[in-house]
N, C-alpha and C positions, 0 to 999 in steps of 0.2 A: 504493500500500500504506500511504503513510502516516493515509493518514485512518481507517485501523482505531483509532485512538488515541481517537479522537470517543468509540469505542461504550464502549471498556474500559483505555482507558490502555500504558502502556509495555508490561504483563505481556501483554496481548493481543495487540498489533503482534508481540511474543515469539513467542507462542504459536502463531499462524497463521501464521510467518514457519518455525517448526521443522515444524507441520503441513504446510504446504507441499512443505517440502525432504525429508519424508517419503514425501508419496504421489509424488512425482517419483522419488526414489529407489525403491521399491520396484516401482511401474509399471515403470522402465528395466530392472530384476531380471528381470520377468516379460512384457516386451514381444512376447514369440515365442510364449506363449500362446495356446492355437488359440478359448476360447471368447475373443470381443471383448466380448460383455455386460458382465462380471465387469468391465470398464476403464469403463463405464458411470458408475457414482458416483464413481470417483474423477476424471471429466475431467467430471462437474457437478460436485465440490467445488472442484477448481480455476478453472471459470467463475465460479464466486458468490466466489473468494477474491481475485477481479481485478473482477467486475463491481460489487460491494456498496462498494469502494471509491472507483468509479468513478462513479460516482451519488451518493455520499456529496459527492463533490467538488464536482458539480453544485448539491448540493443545500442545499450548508455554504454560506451569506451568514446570517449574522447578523446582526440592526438594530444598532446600537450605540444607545447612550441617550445619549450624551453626547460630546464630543470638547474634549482640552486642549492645549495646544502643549506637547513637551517638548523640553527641548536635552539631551542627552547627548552629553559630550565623554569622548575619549579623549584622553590625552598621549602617550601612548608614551611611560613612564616606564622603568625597569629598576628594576620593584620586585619583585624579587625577593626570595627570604626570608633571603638570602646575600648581599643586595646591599652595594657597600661605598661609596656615592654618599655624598656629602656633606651633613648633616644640614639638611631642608628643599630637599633638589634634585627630589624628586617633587611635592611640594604647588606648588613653583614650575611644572613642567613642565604641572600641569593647570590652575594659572592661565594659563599661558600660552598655551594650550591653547584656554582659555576665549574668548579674543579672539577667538574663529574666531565665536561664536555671534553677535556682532553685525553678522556680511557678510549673516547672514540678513534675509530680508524678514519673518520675523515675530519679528523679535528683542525688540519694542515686547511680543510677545503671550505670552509664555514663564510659561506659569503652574508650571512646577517644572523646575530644573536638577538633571542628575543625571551626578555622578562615579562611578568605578569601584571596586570594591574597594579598600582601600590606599593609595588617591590621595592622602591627606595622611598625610605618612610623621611629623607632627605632630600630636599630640593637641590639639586647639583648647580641649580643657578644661581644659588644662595648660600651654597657650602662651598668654599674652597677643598676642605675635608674629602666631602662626598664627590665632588668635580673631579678629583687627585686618584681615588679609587676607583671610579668609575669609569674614566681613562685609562687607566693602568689596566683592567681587565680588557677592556676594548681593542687596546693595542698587542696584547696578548693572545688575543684570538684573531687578530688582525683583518676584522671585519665592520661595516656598521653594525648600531646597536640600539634596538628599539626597548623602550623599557614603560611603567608607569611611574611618576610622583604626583604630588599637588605642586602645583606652581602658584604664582601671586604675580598680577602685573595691573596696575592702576588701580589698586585699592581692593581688586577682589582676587577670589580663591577659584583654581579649577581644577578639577582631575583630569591630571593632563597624561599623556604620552609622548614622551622624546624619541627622537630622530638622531644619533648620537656618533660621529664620526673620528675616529683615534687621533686624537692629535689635534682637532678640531673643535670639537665639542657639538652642542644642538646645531643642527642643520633645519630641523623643522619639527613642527610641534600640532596635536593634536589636543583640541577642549572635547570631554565628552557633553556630546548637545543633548542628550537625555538625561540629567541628573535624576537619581530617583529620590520621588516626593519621602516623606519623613523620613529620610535616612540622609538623603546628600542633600537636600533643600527642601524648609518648609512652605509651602505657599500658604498665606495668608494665612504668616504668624499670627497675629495680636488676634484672629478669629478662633484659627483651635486651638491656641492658649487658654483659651477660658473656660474648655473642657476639661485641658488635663496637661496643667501647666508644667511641672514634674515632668513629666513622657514629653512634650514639644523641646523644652530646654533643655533635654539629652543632646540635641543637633544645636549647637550655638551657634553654628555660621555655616549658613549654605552655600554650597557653590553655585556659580556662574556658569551661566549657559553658554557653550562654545559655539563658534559661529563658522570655523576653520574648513574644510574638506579634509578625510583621512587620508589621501594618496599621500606615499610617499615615495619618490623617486630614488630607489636604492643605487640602482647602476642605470647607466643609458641603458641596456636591454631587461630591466629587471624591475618593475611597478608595485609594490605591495598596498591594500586595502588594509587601514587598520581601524579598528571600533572598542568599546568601551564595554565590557561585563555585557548588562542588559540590553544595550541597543543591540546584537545580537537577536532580540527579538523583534525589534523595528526595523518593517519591509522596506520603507521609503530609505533607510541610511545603505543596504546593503545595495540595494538600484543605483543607489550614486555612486558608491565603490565600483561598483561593475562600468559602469558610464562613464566614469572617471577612467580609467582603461587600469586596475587593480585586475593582475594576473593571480596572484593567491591572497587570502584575506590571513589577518592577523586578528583572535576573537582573544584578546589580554581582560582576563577578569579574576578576581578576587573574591573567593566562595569562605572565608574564613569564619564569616559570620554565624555562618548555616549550620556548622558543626558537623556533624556524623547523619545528617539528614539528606531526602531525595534531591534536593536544588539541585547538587553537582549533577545528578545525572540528567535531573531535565535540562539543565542548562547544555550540557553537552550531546545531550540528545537533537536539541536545537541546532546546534551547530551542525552537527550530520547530518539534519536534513539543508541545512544552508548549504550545505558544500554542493549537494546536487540539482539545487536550485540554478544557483546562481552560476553552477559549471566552474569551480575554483574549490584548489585545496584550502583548507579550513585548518589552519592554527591555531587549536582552541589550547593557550596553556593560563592557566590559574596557579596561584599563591599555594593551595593547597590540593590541588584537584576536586574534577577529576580532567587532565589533562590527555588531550588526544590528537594529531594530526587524521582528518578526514580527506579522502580524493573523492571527486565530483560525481564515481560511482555509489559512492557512501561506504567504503571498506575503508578498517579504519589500516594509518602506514602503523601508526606506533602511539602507544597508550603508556600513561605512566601511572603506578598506583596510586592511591591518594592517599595521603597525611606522611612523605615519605620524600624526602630529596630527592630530584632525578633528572636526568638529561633526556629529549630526545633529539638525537642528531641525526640526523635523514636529507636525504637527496630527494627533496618534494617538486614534481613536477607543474608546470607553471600553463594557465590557459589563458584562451584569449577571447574563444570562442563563445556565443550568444545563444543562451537554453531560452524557451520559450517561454517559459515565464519571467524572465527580465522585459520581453516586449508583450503580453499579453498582465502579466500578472494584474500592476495597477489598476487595469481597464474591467479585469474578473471581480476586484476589490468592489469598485464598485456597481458594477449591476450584482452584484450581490446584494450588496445596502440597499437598491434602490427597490431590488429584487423583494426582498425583506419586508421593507417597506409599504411594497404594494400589495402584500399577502395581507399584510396586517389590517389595511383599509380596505381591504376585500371582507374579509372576517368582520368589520366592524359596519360595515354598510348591511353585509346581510344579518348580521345583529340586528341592525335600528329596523329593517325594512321587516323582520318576523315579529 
């Protein structure tokens, strides 16, 4: 089922997934029915809702254009948003972290290292310290280096992602444009303060909504999409990755909060289906897991346990090519709503008119 995502994105996997549990349900309603014809089209709807998939699976290999080595390290940090760790004990955790990427055999070939959400709980544009280290690992693996911190420029805060070149430092930077409400920003403080002022005051200062595009231009032939934990689940930021000309996505997030709960795997279940959506490998590495490199068939390259330090260093191939729901998707979004919508006022006219 999952390769319905190819034709039309999340809202379709949706939509044929409730269509399904539909004509099931209603067939079981009326299974003692004496004419069998009438169960005719709905047991061919449900062949073509199992077999279109099943073929699609077959038929999903995509050439890749190109192929780069990436290391994505996880620390297993406890960065959490409440964390009370001592200042510089996460940045150190994914330095240390990092040592794992030279057991590999293609540690010589690591054309971009890539940390998690949060991984530097120091701003390297703010630390000399942290600048000095984070440099020092970069020219060491002698590649660029994408990472997460918070930054600070004109008076606000953003969970950012750096763009990190040896010897150079940021080259370019990512704001995540979804902050999520009561955790990275409250909307309309002073309103639900006065439900439960305690609970709102745990987030003292929200961040700032970025405004940036995530391409970043690694090498002349070499384009990475990068995003933020949850946007992950927003349709419209990965269409611009793609449109953006983003050859493999970078999904850096930060599951520490969740503890020993399902998030990680919804969340990385997510991502698996993005990879074949969108036709691009899926770099989903996290703080804690569960981290996993996805190809655009949805197999995964390499998984790393969760709550466990670990490298994965892979030769991830790079795409260029346009699945159909990058050009259809948006359009399915909404004659769904609209679709929705007109059932609803359908239902409600012949309410009033009985």
């Amino acid at each position: 089922m999952s390769q319905w995502v190819f034709f039309g994105g999340l809202s379709l996997l949706t939509f044929v997934l409730a269509l399904t549990g539909s004509i099931l349900a209603i067939w079981f309603l009326h299974r003692k029915g004496r004419n069998s014809l009438k169960k005719v089209p709905a047991l061919a709807m449900i062949a073509a809702i199992v077999i279109i998939p099943a073929v699609t699976a077959l038929l999903n290999n995509p050439t890749s254009t190109n192929s780069k080595v990436i290391a994505a390290v996880q620390g297993n940090a406890n960065a959490g948003l409440f964390s009370n760790l001592d200042r510089g004990t996460i940045l150190q955790n994914h330095l240390d972290a990092t040592e794992l990427v030279f057991e590999s055999e293609l540690a010589d070939q690591v054309d971009l290292l890539v940390w998690p959400e949060n991984a530097s709980d120091i701003d390297p544009l703010r630390s000399v310290s942290a600048e000095a280290k984070i440099d020092e690992i970069a020219a060491r693996i002698g590649a660029p280096f994408s990472f997460g911190t918070i930054t600070s420029r004109d008076g606000e805060s953003f969970n950012s992602t750096l763009l990190w070149r040896p010897g150079v430092g940021a080259v370019d930077y990512y704001d995540k444009k979804q902050p999520v409400p009561f955790a990275e920003f409250v909307p309309n403080r002073e309103f639900w303060r006065l439900f439960a002022p305690d609970l709102i005051d745990l987030v003292p200062e929200g961040y700032a909504f970025g405004t940036r595009d995530g391409i970043f231009e690694i090498e002349q032939d070499f384009v990475a999409g990068t995003l933020i934990c949850f946007e992950i689940a927003e349709d419209g930021i990965l269409r611009e990755l793609v449109a953006g000309g983003a050859e493999v996505i970078l999904s850096q997030t930060n599951n520490a909060d969740f503890g020993y709960s399902d998030e990680t795997y919804q969340q990385a279940g997510i991502a698996q289906l993005r990879a074949i959506e969108t036709g691009r490998s899926v770099v989903n590495i996290s703080t804690v897991g569960l981290s996993a490199i996805y190809l655009p068939t949805g197999q995964v390259l390499s998984e790393l346990v969760w709550y466990q330090p670990g490298a994965m260093v892979e030769e991830v191939p790079l795409y260029s090519g346009t699945t159909p729901a990058m050009i259809i998707g948006a359009w399915f979004d909404y004659a769904n709503l609209v679709g929705a919508f007109g059932v609803l006022l359908v239902f409600y006219f012949r309410k009033k008119r009985r």
